[in-house]
C-alpha positions as semicolon CSV with decimal commas, in nm:
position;residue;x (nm);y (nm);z (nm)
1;X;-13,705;28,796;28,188
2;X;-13,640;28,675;27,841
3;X;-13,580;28,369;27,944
4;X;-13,875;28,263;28,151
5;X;-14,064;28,423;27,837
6;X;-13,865;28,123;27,626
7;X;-13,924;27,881;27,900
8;X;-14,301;27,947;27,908
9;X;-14,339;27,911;27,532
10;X;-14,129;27,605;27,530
11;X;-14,353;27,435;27,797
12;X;-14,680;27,567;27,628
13;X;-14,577;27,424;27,267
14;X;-14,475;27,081;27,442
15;X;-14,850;27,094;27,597
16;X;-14,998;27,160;27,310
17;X;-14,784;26,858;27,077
18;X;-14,866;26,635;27,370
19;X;-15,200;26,732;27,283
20;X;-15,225;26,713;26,933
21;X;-15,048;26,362;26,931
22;X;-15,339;26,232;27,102
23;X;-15,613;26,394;26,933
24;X;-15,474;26,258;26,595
25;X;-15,399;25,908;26,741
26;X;-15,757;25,875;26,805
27;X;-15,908;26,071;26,512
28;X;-15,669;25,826;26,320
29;X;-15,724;25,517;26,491
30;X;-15,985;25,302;26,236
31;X;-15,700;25,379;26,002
32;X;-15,411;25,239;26,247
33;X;-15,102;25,032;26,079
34;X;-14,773;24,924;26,230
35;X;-14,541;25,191;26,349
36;X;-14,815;25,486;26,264
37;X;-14,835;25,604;26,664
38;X;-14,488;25,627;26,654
39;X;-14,469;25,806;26,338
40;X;-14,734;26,070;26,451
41;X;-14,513;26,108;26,807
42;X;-14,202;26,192;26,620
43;X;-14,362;26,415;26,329
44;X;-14,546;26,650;26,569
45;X;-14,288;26,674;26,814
46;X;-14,033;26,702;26,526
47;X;-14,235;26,971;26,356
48;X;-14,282;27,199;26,658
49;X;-13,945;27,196;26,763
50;X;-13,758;27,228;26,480
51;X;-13,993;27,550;26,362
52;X;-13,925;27,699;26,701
53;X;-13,542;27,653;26,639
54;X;-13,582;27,826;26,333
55;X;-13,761;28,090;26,467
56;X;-13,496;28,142;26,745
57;X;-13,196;28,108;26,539
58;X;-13,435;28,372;26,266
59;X;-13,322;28,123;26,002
60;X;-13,554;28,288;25,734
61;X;-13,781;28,588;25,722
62;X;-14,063;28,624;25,926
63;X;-14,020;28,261;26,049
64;X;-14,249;28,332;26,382
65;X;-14,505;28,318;26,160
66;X;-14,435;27,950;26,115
67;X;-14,472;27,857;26,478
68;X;-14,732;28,071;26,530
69;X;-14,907;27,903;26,210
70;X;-14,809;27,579;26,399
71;X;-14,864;27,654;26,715
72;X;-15,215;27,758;26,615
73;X;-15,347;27,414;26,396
74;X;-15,265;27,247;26,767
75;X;-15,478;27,487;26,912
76;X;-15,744;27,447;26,710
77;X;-15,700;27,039;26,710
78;X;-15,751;27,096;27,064
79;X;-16,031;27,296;27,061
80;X;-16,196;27,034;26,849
81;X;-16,127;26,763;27,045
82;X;-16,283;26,967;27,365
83;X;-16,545;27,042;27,106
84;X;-16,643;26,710;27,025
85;X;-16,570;26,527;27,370
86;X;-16,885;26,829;27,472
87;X;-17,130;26,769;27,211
88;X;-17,051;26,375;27,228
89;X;-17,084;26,431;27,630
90;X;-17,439;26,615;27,594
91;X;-17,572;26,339;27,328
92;X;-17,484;26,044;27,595
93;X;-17,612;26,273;27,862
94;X;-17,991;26,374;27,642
95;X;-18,009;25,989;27,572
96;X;-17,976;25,847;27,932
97;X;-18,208;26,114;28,028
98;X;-18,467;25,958;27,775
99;X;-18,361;25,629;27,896
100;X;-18,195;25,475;27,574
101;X;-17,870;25,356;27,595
102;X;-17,582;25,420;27,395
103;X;-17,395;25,164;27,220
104;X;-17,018;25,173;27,077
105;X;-17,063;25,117;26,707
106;X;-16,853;25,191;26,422
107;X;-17,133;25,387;26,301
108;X;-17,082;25,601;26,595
109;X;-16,706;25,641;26,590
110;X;-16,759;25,767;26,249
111;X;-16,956;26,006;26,267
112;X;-16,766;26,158;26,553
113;X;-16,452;26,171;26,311
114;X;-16,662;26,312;26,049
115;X;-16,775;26,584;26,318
116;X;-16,414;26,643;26,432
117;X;-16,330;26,737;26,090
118;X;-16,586;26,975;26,061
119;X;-16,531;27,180;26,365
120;X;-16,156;27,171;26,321
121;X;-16,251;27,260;25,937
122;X;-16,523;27,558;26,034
123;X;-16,286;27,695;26,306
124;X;-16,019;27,821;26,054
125;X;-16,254;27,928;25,777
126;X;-16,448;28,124;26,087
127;X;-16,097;28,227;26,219
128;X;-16,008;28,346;25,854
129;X;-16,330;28,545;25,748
130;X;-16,265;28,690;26,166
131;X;-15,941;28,808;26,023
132;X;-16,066;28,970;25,681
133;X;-16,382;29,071;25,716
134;X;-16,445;29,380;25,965
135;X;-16,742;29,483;26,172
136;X;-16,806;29,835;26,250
137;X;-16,907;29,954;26,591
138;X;-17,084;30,200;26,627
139;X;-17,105;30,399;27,012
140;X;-17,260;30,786;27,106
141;X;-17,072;30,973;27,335
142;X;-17,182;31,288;27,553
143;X;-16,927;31,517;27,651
144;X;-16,999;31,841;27,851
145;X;-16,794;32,070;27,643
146;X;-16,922;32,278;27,321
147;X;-16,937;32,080;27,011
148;X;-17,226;32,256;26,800
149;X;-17,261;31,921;26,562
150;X;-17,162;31,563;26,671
151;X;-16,847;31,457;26,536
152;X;-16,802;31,128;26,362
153;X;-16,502;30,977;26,419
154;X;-16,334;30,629;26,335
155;X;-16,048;30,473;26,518
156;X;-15,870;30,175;26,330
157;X;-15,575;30,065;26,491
158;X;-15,320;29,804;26,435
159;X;-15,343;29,761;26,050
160;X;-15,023;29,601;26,054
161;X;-14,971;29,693;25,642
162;X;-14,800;29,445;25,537
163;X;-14,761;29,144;25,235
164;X;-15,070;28,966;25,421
165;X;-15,307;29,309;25,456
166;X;-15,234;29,527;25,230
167;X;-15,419;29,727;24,951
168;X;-15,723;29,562;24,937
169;X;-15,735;29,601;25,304
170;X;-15,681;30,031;25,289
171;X;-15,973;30,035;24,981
172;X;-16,220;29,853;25,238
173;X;-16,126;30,051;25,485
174;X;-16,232;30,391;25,285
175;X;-16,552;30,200;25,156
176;X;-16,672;30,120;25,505
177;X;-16,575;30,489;25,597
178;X;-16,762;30,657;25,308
179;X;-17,087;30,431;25,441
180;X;-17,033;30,563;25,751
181;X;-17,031;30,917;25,650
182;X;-16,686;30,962;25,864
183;X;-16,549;31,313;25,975
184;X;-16,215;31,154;26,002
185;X;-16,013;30,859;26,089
186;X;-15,781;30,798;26,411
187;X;-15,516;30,541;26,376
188;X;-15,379;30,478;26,728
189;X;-15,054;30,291;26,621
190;X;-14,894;29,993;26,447
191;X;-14,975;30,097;26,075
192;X;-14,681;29,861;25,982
193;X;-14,608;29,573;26,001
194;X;-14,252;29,625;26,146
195;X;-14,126;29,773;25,798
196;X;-14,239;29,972;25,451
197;X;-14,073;29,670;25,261
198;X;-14,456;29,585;25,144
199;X;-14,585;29,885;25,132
200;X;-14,349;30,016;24,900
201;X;-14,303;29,653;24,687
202;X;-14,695;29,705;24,624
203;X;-14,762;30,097;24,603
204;X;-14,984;30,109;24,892
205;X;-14,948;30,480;24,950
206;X;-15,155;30,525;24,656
207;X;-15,443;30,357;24,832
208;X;-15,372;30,529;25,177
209;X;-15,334;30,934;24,991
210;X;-15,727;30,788;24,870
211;X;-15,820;30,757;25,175
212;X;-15,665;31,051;25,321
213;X;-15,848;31,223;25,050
214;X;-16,181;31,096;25,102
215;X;-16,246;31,210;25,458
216;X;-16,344;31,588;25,547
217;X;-16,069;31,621;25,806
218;X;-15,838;31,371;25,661
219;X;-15,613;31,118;25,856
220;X;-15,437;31,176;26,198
221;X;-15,193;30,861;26,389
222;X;-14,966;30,775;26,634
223;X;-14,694;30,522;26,625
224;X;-14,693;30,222;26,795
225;X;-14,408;29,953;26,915
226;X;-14,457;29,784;26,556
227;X;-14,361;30,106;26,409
228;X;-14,071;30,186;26,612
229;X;-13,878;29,837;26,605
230;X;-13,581;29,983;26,404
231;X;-13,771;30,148;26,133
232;X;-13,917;30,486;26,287
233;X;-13,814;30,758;26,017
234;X;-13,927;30,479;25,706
235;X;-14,260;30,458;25,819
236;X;-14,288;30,832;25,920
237;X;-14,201;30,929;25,613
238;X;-14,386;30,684;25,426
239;X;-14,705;30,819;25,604
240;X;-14,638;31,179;25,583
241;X;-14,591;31,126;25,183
242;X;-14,934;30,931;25,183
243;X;-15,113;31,229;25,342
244;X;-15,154;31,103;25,700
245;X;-15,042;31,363;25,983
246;X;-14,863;31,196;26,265
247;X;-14,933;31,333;26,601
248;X;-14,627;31,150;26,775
249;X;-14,593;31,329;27,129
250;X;-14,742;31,665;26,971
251;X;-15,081;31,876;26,973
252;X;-15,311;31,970;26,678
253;X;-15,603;32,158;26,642
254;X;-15,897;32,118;26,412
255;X;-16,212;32,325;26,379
256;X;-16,552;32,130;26,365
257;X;-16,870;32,307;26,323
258;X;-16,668;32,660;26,437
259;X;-16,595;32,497;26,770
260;X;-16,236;32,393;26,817
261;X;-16,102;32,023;26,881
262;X;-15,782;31,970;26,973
263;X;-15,617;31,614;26,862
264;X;-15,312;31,474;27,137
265;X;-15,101;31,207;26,988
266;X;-14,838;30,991;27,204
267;X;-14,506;30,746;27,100
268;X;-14,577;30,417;27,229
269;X;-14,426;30,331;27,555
270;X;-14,165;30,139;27,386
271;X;-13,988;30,485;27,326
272;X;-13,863;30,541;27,656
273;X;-13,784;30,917;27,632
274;X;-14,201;31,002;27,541
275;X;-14,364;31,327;27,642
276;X;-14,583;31,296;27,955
277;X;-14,959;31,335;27,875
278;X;-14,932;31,609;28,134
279;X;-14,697;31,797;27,957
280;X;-14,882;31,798;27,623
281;X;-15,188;31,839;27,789
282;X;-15,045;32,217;27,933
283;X;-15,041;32,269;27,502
284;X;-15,397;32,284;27,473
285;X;-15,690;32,453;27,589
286;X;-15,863;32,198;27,830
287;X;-16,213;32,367;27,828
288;X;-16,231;32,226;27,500
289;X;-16,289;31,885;27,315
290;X;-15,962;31,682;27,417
291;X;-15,916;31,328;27,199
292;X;-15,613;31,141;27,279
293;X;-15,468;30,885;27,079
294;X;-15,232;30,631;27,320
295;X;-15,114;30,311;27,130
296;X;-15,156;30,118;27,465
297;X;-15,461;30,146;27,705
298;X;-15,180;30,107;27,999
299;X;-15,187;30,483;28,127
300;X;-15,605;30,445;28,125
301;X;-15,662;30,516;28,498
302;X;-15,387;30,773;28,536
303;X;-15,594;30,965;28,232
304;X;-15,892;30,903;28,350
305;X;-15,817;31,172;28,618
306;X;-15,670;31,424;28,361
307;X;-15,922;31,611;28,124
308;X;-15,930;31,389;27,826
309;X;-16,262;31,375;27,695
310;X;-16,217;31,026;27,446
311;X;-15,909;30,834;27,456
312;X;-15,834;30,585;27,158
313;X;-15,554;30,281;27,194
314;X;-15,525;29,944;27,017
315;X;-15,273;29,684;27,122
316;X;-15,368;29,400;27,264
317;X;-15,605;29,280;26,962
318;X;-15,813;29,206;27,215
319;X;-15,603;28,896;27,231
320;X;-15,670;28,773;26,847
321;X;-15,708;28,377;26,947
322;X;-15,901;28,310;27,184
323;X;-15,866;28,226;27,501
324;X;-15,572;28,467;27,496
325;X;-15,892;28,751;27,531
326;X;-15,953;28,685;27,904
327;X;-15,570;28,727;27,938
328;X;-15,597;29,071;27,852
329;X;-15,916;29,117;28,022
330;X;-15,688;29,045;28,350
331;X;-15,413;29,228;28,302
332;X;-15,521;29,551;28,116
333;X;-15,841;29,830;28,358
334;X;-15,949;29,799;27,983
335;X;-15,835;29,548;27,753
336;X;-16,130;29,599;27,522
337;X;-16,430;29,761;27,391
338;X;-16,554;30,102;27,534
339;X;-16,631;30,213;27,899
340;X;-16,685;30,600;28,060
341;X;-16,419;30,631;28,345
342;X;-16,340;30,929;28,562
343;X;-16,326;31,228;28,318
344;X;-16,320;31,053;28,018
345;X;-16,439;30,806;27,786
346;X;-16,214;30,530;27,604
347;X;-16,176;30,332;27,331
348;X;-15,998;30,001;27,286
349;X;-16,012;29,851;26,971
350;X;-15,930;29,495;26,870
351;X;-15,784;29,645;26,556
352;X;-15,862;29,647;26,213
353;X;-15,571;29,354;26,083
354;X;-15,392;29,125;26,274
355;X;-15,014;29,027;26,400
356;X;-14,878;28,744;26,283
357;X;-15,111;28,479;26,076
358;X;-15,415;28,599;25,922
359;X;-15,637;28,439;26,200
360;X;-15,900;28,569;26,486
361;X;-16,106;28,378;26,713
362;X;-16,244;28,541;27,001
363;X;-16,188;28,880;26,804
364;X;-16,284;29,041;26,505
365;X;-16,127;29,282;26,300
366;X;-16,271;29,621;26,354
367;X;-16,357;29,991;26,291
368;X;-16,484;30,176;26,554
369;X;-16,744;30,476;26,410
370;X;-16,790;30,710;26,727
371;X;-17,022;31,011;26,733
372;X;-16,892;31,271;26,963
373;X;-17,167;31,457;27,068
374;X;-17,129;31,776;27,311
375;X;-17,247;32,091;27,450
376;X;-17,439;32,303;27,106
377;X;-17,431;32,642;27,310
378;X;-17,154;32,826;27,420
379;X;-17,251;32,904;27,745
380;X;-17,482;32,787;27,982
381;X;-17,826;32,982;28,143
382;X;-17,948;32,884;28,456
């Protein structure tokens, strides 16, 4: 399996260089000397290659983030080649339709060029502010179990803390909360960013026991496979001393308005030996409020036949560049966004930071704000 994993990236990065090399050669033809084709073959396939050997052989630290960083300017070269062939397509198109011809000028070619470096220009600053600037979404759900006053709950997942999103990122997050007027705040896995290496170097716990702080019912996560790739009892610890209780295939109960709430948390699936939802379910009290935090939305239609009321997961970023967003439309009952199913209700959240290079397209960084409204009497009358 690892290997046809390798395979497919290899092929896909030789795609996308093929690609490339012929967007630039004609983006850079008016400028064309001896030799420059060849030049531009053997720099971009140069350049992918030799990042992707560095990132197998782990050369440096972090060094997927240079063929992602890579592997994402060809993407976006591509996308504004597509880009420009469509709007120079629909131009020819409008003008034959009006019965004026078009004529291959220099005037012409440079203005596409100048439009090619726009779009390629405006898709990174859009992917960037995607990355760093967050949208809250905002959803009312109904559940038929006593809940004397709606609950308001935010869910960010996937903060991935780390030397890209960091402080500034946590002090956002508590400002956007405190808007909100937030009950308390769900974190359904990957908090780190595979370590506490930045989070320590740059005091971040100081940020996180504010926000902890600032919310009525404080701070309640799961860990996710980010967390658990080697560094488990770090990044426990690290949240525990910053205030946030970790619900990591165990049961908690809160009171809300006198009416009792009971919190599950799960270990991502990448910890084999996990708790069945059944079994922590038999912990609780299922005639009332149930909210389960899952890192994954894989288990969704299993739980949608259990008595979970709202279910909250992350994960898949909803794919972070696009078009990898229909990808995890196919493969995932819900890959993203929110949908009643069964029993329950769930929650998939793009996340609020990213994996990898501070880039989204296709996605935005996220807090969901969800009011969970239920029953306000304790018993029923005909």
């Amino acid at each position: 399996m690892p290997y046809v994993f390798f395979i497919t990236i290899f092929a896909l990065l030789q795609l996308f260089s093929f690609g490339t090399v012929l967007s630039l050669q004609w983006w850079l033809q008016p400028w064309e000397i001896g030799g420059l084709t060849t030049i531009v073959w053997i720099a971009i396939f140069v350049m992918t290659n030799g990042l992707l050997l560095l990132s197998v052989k782990r050369v440096f630290a972090n060094s997927y983030r240079w063929i992602s960083g890579w592997m994402l300017v060809m993407h976006f070269v591509l996308l504004t080649a597509l880009l420009t062939s469509l709007l120079y397509g629909g131009y020819w198109l409008i003008v034959s339709f009006m019965g004026d011809g078009i004529t291959a000028s220099a005037a012409i070619n440079e203005d596409l060029r100048a439009l090619a470096l726009a779009l390629f220009s405006g898709l990174f600053a859009y992917a960037l502010y995607s990355a760093y600037v967050p949208v809250v979404r905002e959803v009312t759900i109904t559940i038929d179990k006593v809940l004397p006053k709606a609950l308001r709950i935010a869910v960010a997942s996937d903060l991935h803390l780390g030397k890209l999103f960091g402080s500034g990122a946590i002090d956002r997050l508590q400002r956007l909360l405190m808007q909100h007027n937030a009950d308390i705040l769900l974190m359904p896995g990957d908090i780190m960013d595979d370590n506490t290496d930045a989070f320590v170097d740059h005091k971040m716990a100081v940020n996180l026991k504010m926000l902890c702080d600032s919310l009525p019912y404080g701070v309640y996560a799961t860990l996710g496979n980010h967390d658990l790739y080697g560094h488990e009892q770090p990044i426990s610890e690290a949240l525990k001393n910053a205030g946030v209780e970790l619900l990591n295939d165990d049961v908690v109960s809160i009171e809300h308005a006198g009416a009792p709430i009971w919190l599950v948390g799960r270990f991502d699936n990448h910890k084999h030996q996990r708790v069945a939802t059944t079994a922590l379910l038999a912990q609780v009290n299922t005639a009332q409020p149930i909210v389960l935090l899952d890192h994954r939305p894989s288990d969704i239609e299993a739980h949608s036949q259990l008595p979970i009321d709202l279910q909250v997961s992350g994960h898949t970023h909803n794919g972070q560049i696009f078009p990898a967003n229909f990808i995890v439309s196919a493969i995932n009952r819900l890959g993203y966004g929110y949908e009643a199913i069964g029993k329950g209700h769930f929650v998939v959240s793009s996340g609020y930071g990213f994996w990898g290079i501070p880039f989204r397209l296709g996605s935005r960084s996220e807090i969901w704000l969800i009011s969970l409204v239920g029953d306000k009497v304790t018993q029923k009358v005909d």
